[in-house]
N, C-alpha and C positions, 0 to 999 in steps of 0.2 A: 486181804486179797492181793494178789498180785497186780501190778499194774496194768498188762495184755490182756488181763480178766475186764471183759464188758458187760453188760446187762441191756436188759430191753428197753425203749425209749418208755414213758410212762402214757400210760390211755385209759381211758374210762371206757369201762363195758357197758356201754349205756341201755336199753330194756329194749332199741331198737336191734344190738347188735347180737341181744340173747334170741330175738324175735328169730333174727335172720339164720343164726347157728342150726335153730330149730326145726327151720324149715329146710334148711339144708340137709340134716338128719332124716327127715320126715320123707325126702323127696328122694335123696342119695343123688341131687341135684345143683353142682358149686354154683350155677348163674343165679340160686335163689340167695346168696350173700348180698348183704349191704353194700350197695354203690358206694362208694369214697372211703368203706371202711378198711382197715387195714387188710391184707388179705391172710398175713402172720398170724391175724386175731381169730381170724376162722379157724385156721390149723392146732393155735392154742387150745379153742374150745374144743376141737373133735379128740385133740389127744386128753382130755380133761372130763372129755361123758365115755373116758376106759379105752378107744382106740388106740392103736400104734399105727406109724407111718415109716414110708419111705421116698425116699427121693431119688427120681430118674429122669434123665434126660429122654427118655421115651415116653411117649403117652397112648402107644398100643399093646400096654402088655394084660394080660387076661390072666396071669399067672405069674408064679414065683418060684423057683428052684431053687435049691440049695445049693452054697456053694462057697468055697472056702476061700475069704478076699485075700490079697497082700496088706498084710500091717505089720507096721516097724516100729511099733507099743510095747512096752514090756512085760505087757499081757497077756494070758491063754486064752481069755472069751473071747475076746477082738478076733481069736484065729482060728477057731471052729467051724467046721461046714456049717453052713444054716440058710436062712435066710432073715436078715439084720433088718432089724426096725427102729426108732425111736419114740418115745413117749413123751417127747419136746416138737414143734411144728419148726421152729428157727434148724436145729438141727438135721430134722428132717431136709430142708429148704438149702443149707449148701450143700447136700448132695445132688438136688435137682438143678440146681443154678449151675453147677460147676460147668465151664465148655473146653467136653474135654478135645476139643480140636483146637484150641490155642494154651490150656494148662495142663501143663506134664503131670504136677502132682497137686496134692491138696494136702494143708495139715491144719486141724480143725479139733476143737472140743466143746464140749456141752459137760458141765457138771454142777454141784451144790457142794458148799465144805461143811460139816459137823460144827455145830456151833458150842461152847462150854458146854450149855445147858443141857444138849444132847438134840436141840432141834436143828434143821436143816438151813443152809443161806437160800436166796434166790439163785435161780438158775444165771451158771456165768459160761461166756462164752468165750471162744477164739474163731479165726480164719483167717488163711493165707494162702493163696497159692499161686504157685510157680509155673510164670510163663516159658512156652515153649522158645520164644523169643525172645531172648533177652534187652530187646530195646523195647520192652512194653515195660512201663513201670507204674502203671496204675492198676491196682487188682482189681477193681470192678468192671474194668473191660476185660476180665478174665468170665463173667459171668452172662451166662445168654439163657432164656426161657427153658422151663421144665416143669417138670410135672410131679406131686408127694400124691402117692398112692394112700387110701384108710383102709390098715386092713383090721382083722378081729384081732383080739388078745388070747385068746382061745391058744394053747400048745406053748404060749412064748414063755422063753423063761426070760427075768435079767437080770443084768449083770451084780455079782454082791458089790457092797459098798467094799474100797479098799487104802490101804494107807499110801498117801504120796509122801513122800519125804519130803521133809520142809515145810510142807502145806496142811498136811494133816490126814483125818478120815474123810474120805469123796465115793459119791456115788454119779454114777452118769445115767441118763434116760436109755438103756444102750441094752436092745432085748434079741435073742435070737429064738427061733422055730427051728428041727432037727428038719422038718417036712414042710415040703412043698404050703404055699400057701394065694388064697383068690383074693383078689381087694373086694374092698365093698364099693366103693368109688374112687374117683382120680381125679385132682386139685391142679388146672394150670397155675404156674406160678410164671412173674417177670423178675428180672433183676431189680427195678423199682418197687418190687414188693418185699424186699430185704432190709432189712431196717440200722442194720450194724455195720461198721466198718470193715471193708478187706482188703489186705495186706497182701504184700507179696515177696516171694524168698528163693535165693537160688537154691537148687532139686539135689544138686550134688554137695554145697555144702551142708546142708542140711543133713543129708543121709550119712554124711561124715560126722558131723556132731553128734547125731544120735549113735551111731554105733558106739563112738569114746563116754557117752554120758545117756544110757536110754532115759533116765529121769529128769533132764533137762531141759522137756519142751518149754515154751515153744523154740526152744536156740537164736532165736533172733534178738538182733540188739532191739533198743527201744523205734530206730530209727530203719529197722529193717535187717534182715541178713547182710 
């Protein structure tokens, strides 16, 4: 694995926090989750009993449109009209974290590599993003409260597994719908509820490395852009 490649802190699913998933399910209710327990762990479970999620910084939306985002992947599915979900909850979570009134951009991944054998790694991740200020140099104050919507799987397709060079075969939690789509419920989240490290990087060198190298993420040195 690559070095900028992180993984999830380790936690026990104890029978109180399947308890609480349950009844979260059952209610379509987040305040029925376990007090002190991770609130990632919920999101894990929900994408785990079939759901997909999304993350927004809104926590009124009743609906979902299609709609074709800006991405500088060197991907076709990333660039498709739709409406984008994930089947990871941590994934889901820096999309609603992101505040985009002090981070210009965000560059971020979620994926698994192909192992000899043919099975899958654990999920690994990235995050970084780029203050609008350039005198902010801590990425977690780039991050403020939001909200990962659970919608059905119903319509979505995703993304095939594909070869990175250097790294091998990968797949990402990474699902699109052609049509519009309703949540089933919607998951406050805080930036104390993120469990991983964020990073941050200048917006314009970044976009310059990617253009000379689109397979180069994340272009950051070890110590940052």
């Amino acid at each position: 694995m690559r070095p900028w490649m992180v993984t999830t802190p380790p936690v026990e699913r104890s029978q109180e926090v399947l308890n609480a998933l349950h009844a979260v399910l059952e209610t379509k209710d987040p305040a029925r989750w376990r007090a002190g327990a991770p609130r990632w762990l919920l999101l894990d479970g929900l994408a785990g009993k079939g759901h997909l999620l999304h993350g927004s910084s809104r926590g009124d939306l009743s609906a979902f449109a299609p709609r074709t985002p800006h991405d500088l992947s060197p991907d076709e599915f990333s660039k498709r009209t739709g409406v984008f979900a994930a089947s990871d909850g941590l994934w889901a979570m820096m999309y609603a974290l992101r505040d985009r009134s002090r981070a210009a951009r965000m560059l971020n991944m979620a994926l698994q590599v192909q192992q000899p054998g043919g099975e899958w790694s654990s999920m690994r991740y990235f995050l970084s993003l780029a203050p609008r200020d350039p005198a902010v140099t801590d990425g977690r104050s780039l991050l403020s409260p939001g909200f990962v919507y659970v919608l059905p799987r119903a319509g979505f397709e995703q993304m095939p597994p594909y070869d990175w060079p250097g790294l091998g075969t990968v797949r990402e939690p990474h699902w699109v719908s052609p049509d519009g789509v309703r949540p089933l419920l919607c998951v406050p989240v805080t930036p104390a509820d993120f469990p991983l490290p964020v990073r941050r990087h200048d917006a314009a060198r970044v976009d310059a490395l990617c253009a000379a190298d689109p397979w180069g993420f994340p272009w950051l040195s070890e110590n940052g852009a």
